[in-house]
RONUPA-762328 format. One record per atom (N, C-alpha, C, O, CB): z, y, x. Coordinates in steps of 0.001 Angstrom, whole numbers, padded with zeros to 6 digits, always signed. Each point is the difference from the previous one (the first is absolute). Glycine has a CB too. Layout:
# residues N
ZYX
...
END
This chain:
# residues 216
+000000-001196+000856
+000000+001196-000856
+000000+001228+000879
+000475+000000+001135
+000750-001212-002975
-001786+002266+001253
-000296+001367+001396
+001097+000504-000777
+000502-000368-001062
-003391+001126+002091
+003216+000495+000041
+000856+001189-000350
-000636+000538-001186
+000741-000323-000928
+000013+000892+003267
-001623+000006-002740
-000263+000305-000798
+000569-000412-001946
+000457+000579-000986
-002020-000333+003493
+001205-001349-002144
-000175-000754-001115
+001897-000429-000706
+000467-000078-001137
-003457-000993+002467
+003601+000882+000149
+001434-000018+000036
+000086+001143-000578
+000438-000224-001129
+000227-001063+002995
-000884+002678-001688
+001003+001327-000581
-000311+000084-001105
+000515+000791-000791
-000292+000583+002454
-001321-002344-001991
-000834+000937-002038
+001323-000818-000560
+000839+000407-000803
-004629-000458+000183
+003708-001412+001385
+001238-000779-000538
+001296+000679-000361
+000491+000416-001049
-001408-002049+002379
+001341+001579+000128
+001197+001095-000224
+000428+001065-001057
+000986+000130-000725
-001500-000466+002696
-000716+001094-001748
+000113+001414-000821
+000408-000894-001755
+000875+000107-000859
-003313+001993+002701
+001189-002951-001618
+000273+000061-001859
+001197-000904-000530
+000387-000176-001155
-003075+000391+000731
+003267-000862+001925
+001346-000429-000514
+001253+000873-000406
+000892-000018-000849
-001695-001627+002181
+000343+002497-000156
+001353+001380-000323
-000778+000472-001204
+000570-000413-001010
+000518+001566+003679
-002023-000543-002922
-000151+000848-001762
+000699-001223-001018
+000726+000324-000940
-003647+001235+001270
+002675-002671-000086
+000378-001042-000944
+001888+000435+000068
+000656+000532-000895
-003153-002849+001498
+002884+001952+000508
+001424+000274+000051
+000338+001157-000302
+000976+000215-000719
-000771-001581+002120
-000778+002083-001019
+000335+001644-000658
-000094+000209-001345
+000856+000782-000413
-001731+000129+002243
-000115-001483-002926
+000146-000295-001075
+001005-000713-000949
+000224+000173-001198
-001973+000210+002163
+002246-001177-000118
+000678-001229-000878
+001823+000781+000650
+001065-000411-000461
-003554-002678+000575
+002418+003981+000754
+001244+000745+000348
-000008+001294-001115
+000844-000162-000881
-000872-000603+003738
-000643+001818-002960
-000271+000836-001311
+000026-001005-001704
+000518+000637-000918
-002310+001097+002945
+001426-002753-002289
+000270-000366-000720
+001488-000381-000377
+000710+000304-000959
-002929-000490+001387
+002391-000480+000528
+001341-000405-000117
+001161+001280-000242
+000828-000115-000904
-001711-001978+002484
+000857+003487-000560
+000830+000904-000094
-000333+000454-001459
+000962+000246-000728
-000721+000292+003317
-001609-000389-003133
+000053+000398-001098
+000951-000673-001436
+000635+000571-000886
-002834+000128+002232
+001919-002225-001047
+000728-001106-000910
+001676+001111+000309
+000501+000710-000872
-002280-004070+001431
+002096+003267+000270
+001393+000372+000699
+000771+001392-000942
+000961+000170-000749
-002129-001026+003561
-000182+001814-002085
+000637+001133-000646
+000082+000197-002073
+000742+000834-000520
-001802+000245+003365
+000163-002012-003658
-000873-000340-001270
+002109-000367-000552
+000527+000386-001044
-004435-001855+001777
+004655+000578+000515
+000534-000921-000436
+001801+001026+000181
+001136-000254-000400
-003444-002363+001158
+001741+003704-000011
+001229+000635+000366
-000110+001013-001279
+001046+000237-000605
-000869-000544+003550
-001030+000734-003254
-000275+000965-001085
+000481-000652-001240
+000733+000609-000780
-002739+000441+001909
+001561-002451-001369
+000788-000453-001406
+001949+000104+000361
+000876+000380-000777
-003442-002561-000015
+002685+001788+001941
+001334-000320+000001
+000631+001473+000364
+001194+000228-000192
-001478-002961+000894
-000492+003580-000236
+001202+001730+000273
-000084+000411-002015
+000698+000919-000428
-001982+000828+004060
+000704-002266-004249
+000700+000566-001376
-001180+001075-001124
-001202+000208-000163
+003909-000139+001941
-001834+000206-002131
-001271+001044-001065
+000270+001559+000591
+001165+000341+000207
-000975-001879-003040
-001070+002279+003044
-000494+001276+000353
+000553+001043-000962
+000143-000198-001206
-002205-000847+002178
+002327+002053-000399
+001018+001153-000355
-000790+000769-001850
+000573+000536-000949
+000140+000196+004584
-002300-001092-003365
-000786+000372-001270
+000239-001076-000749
+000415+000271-001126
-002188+001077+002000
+001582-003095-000485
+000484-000822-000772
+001118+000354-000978
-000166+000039-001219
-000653-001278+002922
+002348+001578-000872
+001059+000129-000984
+000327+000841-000955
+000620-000068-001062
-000113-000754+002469
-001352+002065-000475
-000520+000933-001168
-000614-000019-001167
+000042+001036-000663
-000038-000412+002137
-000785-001904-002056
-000877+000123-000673
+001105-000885-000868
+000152+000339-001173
-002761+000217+002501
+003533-001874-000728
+000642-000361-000784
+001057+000501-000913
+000356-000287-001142
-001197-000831+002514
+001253+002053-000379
+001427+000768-000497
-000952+000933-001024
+000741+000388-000903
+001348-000262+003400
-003136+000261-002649
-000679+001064-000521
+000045-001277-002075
+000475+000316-001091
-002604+001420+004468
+001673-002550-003096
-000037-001177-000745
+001413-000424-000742
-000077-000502-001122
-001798-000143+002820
+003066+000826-001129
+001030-000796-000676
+000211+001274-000364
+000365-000053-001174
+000564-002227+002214
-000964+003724-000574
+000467+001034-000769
-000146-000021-001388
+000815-000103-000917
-001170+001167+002702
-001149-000915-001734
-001409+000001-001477
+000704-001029-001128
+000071+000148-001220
-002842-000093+002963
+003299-001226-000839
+000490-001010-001131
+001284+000020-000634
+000291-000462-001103
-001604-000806+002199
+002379+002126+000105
+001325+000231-000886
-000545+001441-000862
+000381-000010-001171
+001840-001131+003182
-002744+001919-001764
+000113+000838-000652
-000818-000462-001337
+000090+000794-000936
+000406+000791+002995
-001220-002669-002263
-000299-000983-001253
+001055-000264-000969
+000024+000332-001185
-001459-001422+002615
+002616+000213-000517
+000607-000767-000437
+001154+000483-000546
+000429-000410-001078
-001495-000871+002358
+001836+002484-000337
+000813+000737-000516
+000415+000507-001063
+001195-000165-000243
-001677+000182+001649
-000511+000906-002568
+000008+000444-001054
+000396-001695-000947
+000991-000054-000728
-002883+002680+001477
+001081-003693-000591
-000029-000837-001067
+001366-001015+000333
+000308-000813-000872
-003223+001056+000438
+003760-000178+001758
+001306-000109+000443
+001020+000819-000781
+000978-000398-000633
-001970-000068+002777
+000736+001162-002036
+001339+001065-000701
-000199+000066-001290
+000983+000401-000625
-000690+001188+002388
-001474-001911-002549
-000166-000026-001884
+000444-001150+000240
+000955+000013-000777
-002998+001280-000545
+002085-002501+001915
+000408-001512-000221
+001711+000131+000501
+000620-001025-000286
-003450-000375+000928
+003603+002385-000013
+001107-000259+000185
+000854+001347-001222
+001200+000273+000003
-001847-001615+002981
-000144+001797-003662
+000520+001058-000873
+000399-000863-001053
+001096-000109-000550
-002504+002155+001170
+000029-002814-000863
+000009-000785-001435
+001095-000846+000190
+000897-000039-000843
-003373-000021+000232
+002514-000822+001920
+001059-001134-000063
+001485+000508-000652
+000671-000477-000916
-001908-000602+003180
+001527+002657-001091
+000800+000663-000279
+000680+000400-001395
+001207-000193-000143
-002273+000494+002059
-000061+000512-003420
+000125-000127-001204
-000202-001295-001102
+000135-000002-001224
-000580+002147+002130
+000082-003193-000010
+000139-001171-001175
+001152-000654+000397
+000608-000522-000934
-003022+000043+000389
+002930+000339+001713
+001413-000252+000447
+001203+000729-000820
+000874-000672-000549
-001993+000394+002844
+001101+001811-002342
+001075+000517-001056
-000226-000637-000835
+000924-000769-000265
-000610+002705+000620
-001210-002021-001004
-000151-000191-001695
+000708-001345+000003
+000861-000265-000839
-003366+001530+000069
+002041-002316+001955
+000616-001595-000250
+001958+000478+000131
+000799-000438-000827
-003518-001535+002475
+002947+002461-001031
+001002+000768+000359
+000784+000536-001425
+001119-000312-000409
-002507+000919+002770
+000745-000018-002742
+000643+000590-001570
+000254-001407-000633
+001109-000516-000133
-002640+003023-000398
+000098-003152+000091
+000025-000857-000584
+001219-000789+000094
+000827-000038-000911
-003005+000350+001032
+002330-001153+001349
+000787-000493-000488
+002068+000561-000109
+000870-000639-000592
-003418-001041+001334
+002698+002715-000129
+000802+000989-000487
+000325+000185-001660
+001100+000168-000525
-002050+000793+002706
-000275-001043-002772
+000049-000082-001359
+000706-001553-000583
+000767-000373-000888
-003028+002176+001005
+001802-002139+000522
+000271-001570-000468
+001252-000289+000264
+000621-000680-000817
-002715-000150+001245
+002659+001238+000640
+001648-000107+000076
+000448+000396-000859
+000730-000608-000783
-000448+000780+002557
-000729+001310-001841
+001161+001164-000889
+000273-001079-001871
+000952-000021-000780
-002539+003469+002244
+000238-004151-001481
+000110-000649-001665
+000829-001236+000600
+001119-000307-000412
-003759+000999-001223
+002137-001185+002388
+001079-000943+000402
+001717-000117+000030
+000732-000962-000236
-002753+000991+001288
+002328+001389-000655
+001300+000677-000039
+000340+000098-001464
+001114-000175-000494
-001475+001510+002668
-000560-001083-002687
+000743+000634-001137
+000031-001386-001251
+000604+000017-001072
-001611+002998+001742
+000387-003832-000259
+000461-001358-000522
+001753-000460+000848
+001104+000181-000515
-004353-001005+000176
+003121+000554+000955
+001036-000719+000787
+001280+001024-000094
+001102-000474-000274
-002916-000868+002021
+001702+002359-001581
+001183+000883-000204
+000360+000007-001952
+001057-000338-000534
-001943+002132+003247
+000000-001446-003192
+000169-000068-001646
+000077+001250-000135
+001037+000329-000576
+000143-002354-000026
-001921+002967+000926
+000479+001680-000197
-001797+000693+000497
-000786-000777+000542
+004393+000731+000534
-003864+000959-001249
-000865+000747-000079
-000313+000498+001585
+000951+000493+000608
-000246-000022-003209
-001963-000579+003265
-000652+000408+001280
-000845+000832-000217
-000465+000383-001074
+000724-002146+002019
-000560+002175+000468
-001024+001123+000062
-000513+000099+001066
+000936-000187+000778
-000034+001289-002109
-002202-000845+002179
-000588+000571+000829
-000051+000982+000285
-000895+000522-000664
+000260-001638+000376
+001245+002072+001185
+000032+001380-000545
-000869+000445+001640
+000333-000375+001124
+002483+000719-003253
-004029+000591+001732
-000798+000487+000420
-000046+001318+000664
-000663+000760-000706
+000147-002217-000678
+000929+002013+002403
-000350+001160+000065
-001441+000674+000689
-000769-000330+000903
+003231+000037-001092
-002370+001280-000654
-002134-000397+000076
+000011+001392+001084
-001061+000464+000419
-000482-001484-003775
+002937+001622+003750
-000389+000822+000852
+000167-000202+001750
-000574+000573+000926
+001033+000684-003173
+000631-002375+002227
+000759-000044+001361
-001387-002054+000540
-000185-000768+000944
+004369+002567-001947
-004584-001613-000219
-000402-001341-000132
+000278-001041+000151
-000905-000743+000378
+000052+001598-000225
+002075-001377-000342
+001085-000903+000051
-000286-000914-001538
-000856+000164-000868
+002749+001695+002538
-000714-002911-001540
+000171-000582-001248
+001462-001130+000580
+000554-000294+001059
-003728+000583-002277
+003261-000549+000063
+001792-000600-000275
+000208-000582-000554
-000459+000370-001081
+001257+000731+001242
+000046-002642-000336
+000339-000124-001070
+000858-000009-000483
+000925-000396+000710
-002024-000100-000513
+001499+000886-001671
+001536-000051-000300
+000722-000345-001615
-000251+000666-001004
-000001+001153+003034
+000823-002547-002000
+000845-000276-001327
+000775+000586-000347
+000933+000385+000705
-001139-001873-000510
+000036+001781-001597
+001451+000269-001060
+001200-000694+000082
+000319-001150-000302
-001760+001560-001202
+002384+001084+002255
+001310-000760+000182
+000400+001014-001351
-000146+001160-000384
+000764-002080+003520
+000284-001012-003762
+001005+001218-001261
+001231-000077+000658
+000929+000425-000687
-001844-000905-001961
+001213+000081+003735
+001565-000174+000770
-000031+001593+000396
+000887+000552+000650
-000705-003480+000627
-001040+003393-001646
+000117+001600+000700
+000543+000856-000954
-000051-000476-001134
-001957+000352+002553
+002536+001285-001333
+000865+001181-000527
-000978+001279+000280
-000182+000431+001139
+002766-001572-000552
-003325+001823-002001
-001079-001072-000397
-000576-001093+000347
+000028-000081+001228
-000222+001506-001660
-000373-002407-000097
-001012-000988+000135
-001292+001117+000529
-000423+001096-000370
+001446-003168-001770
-001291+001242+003038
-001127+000743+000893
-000986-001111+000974
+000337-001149+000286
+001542+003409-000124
-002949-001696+000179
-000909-001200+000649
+000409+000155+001426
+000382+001083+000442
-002585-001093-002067
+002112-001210+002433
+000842+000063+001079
-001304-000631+001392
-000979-000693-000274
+003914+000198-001519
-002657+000855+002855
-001602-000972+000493
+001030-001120+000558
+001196-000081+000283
-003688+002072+000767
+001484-002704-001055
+000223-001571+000680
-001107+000174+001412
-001050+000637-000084
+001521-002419-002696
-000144+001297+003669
-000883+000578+001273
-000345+000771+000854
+000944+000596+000519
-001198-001273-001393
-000833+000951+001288
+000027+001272+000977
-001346+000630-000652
-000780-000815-000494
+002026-000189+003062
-001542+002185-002610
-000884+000826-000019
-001343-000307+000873
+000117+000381+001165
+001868+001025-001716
-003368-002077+000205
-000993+000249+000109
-001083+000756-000053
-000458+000495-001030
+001507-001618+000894
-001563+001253+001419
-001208+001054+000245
-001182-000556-000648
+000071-001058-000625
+000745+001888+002879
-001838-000206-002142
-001791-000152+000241
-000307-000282+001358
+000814+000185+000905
-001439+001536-002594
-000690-002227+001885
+000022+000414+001323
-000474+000945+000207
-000270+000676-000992
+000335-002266+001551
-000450+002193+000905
+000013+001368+000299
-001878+000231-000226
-000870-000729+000477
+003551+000824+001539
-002875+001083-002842
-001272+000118-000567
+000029-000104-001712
-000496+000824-000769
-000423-001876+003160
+001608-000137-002738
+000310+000113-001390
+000907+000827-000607
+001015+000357+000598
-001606-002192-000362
+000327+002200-001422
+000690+000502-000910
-000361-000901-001614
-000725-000939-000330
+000725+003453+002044
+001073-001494-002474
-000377-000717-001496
-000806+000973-000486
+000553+001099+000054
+001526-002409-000705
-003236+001334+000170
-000908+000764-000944
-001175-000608-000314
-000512-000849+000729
+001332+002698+000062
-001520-001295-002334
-001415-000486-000040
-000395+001344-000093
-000525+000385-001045
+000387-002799-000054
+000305+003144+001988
-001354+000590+000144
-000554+001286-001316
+000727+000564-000818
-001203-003294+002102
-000805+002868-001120
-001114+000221-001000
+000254-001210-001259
+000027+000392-001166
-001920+000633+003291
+002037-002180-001880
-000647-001063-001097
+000291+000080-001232
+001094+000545-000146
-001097-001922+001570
-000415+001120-002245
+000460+000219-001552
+000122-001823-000596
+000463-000309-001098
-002116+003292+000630
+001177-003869+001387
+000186-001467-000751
+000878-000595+000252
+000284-000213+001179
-002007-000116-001307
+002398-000107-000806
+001533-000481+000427
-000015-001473+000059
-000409-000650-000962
+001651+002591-000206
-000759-002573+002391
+000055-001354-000107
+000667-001182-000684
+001173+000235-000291
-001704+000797+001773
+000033-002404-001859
+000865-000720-000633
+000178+000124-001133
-001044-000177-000629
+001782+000083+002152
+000653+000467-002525
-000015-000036-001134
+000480+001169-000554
+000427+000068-001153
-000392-002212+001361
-000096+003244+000716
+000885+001355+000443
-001367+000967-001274
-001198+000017+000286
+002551-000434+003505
-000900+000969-004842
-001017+000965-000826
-000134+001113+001001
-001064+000213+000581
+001791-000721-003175
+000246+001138+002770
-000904+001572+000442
+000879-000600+001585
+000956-000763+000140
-001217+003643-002821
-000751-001980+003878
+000604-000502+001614
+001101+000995-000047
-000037+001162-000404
-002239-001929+002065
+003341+000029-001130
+001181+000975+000556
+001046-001073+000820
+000195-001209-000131
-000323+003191-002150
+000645-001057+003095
+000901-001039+001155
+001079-000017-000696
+000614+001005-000359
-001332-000477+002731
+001195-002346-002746
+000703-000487-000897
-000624+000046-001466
-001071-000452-000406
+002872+001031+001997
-000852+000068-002213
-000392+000821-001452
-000363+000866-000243
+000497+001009+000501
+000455-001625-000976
-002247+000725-000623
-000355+001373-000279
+000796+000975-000795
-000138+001222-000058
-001768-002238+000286
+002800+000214-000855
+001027+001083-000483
+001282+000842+000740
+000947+000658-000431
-001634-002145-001289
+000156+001075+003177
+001179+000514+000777
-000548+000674+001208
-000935-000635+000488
+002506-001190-001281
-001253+002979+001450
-000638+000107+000964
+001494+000637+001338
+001212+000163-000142
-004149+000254-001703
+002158-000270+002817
+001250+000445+001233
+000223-001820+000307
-000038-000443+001148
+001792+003436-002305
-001628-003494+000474
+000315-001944+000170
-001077-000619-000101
-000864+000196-000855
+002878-000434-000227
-002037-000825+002249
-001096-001147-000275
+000628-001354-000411
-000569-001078+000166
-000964+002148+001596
+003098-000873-002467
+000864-001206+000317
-000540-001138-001413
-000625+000209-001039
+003151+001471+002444
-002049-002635-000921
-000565-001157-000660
+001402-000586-000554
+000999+000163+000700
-003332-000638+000915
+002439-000227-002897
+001333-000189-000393
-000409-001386-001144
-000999-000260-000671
+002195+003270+001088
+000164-003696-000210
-000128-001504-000393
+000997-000032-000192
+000961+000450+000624
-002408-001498+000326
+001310+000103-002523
+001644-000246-000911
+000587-000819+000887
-000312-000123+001185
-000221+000083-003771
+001683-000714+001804
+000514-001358+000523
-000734-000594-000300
+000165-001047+000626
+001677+001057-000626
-002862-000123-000756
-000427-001405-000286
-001520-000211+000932
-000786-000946-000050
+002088+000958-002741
-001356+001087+003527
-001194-000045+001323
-001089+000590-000917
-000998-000172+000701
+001567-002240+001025
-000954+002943-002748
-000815+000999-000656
-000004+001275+000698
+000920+000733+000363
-000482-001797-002414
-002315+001186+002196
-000040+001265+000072
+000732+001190-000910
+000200-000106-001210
-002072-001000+002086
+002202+002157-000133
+000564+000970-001852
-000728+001582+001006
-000608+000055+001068
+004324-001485-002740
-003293+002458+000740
-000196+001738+000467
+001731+000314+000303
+000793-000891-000303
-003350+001900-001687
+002882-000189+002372
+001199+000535+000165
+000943-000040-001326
+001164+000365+000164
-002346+001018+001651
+000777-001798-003119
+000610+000123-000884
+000429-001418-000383
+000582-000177-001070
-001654+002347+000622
+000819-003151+001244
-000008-001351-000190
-000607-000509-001071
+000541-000891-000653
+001175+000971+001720
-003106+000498-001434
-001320-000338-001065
-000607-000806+000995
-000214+000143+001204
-000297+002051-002842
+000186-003512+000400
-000994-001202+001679
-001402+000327-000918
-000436-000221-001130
+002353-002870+002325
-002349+003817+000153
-001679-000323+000156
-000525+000055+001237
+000660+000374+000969
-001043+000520-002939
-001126-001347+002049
-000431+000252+001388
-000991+000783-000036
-001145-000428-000143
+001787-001446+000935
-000230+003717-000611
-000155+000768+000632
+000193+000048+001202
+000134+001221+000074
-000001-000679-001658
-000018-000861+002519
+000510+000229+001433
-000920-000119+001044
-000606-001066-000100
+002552+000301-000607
-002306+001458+001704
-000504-000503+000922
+000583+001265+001115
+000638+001022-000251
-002829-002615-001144
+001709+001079+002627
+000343+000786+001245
-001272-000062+000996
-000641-001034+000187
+003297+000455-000444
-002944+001845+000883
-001631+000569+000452
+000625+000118+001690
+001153+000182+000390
-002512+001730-003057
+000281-002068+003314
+000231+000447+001513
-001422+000602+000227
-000952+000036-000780
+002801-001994+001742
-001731+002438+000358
-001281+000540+000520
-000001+000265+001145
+001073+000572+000189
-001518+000180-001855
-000298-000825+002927
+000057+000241+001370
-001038+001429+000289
-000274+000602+001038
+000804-003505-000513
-000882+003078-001762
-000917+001098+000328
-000863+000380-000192
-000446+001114-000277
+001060-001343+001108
-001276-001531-000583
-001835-000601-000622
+000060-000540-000894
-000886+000067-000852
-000131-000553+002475
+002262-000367-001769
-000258-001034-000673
+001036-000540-000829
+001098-000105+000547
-002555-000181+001053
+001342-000155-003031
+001562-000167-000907
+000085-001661-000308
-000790-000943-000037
+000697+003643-001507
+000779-002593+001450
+000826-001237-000365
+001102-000006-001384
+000801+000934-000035
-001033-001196+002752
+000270-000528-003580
+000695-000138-000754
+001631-001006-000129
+000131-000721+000989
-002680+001529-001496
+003642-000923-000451
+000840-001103-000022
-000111+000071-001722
+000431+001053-000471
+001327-000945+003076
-002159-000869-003351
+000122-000190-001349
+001219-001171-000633
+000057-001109+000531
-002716+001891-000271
+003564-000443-001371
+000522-001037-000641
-000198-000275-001435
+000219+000851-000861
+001145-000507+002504
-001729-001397-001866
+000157-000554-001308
+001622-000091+000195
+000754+000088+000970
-003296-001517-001499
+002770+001116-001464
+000687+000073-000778
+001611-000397+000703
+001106+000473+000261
-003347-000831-002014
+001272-001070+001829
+001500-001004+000643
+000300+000136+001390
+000946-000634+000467
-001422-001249-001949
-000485+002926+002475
+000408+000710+001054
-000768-000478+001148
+000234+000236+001185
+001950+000160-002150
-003499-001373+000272
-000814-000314+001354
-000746+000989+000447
-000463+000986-000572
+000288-003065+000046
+000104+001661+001746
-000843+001164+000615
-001167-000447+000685
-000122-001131+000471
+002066+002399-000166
-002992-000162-000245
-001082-000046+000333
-000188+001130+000666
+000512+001094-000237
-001074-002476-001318
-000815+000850+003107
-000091+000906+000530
-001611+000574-000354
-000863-000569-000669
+002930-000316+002335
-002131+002133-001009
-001751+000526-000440
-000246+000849+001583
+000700+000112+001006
-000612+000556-004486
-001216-000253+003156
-000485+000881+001265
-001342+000811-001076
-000602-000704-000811
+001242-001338+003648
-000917+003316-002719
-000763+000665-000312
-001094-000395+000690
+000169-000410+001148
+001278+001903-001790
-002951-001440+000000
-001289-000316+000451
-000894+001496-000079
-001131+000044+000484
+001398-002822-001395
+000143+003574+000479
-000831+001145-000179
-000261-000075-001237
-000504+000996-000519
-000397-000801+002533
+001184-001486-002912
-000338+000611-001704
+000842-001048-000837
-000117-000229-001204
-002710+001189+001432
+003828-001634+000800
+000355-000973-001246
+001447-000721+000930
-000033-000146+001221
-003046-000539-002689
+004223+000320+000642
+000661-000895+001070
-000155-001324-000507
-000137-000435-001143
+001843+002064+001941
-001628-002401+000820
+000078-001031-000085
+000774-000801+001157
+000157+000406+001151
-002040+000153-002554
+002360-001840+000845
+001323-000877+000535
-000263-000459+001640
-000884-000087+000853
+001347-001051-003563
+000669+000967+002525
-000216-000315+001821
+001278-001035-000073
+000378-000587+001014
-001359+003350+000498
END
C-alpha cells in the first residue's frame, strides 16, 4: 500500500471518528437538557396556566361553600326544632324556639310554671348562624310549606321569629292556637333557604330557585 493511499485511509477514519464523537456529545448534551429541568419561560407559561384555572374555580368554590354553609343552618334549625317539640312532650308543658332575628341567634326554652311568674326559661346555650347568615327572606313574597302569607315564624307576630309547641308536641302561634303557620327564612345574601312545619311539627327543608321553593 503507498503513502498516499494510507492517509485518504486515515483521513476518512478520523472524519468517521470525528463524526461518531459529535454525535455522541450531541446524544450527551439532548440528555443533559431533559434532565437540568424545564426553562424559566416553561414555568412561566405553567404558573401563567394554574393562575387562569384558580381564578375559574374560585368563584364556583365559594357559591359551593356558601350554599353548604345556608343548607347546614337550616338542617341546624331543623333539627333544633325537633328537640324543642320533643321537649315539650317529655316535660308536659309548653316550648318554644325563640328567634332573634336581630343578634341572629336562637334558643330553646320551656314553660316553667315553678316560676314566680310562670315564665319561659332556656334549656341550653344560645345558638348562632354561621358567619354570613342571617334570618330574612329578602324581597320574596312566596311563603314556604304550609305558611299563607311569608313571615319569620308567624305572620301575626312580628319583632319574633319564635316557634311554639303545646305539650302535646303541636305546632301552635303564641296564643297556643295549633296550626301550621310557621316557618323560619335564612339568607347569605344570594341565596334563601327555608325551615317549614306542619301541624304535628314536622319539618321540612326548602331552598329558593329563583321562582319556586323546593325540598332538599
Amino acid at each position: 500500500m503507498s503513502c498516499a493511499s494510507a492517509s485518504v485511509q486515515n483521513s476518512g477514519y478520523s472524519k468517521e471518528l470525528t463524526a461518531g464523537q459529535n454525535a455522541g456529545r450531541n446524544r450527551q448534551r439532548a440528555a443533559s437538557k431533559r434532565q437540568s429541568g424545564f426553562t424559566l419561560v416553561e414555568l412561566i407559561i405553567v404558573a401563567l396556566i394554574i393562575l387562569i384555572m384558580l381564578g375559574i374555580a374560585l368563584p364556583s368554590i365559594s357559591t359551593i361553600t356558601q350554599t353548604y354553609r345556608l343548607t347546614g343552618d337550616a338542617r341546624i334549625l331543623a333539627s333544633e326544632l325537633n328537640l324543642t317539640r320533643m321537649r315539650a312532650a317529655s316535660r308536659g308543658t309548653r316550648t318554644r324556639l325563640n328567634v332573634n332575628l336581630v343578634a341572629n341567634t336562637f334558643q330553646l326554652e320551656y314553660w316553667n310554671t315553678a316560676a314566680t311568674p310562670p315564665a319561659y326559661q332556656i334549656e341550653g346555650g344560645v345558638q348562632n348562624l354561621s358567619q354570613g347568615n342571617k334570618f330574612s327572606f329578602g324581597t320574596l313574597t312566596k311563603a314556604a310549606g304550609q305558611q299563607s302569607t311569608i313571615a319569620e315564624g308567624y305572620p301575626t307576630e312580628t319583632g319574633c321569629g319564635c316557634i311554639y309547641f303545646n305539650s302535646r308536641g303541636l305546632v301552635t302561634d303564641a296564643n297556643q292556637v295549633v296550626n301550621a303557620n310557621a316557618a323560619l327564612y335564612l339568607t347569605n345574601g344570594k341565596q334563601y333557604a327555608a325551615v317549614a312545619l306542619s301541624v304535628a311539627g314536622q319539618t321540612t327543608g326548602y331552598m329558593w330557585t329563583g321562582s319556586a321553593w323546593n325540598r332538599f
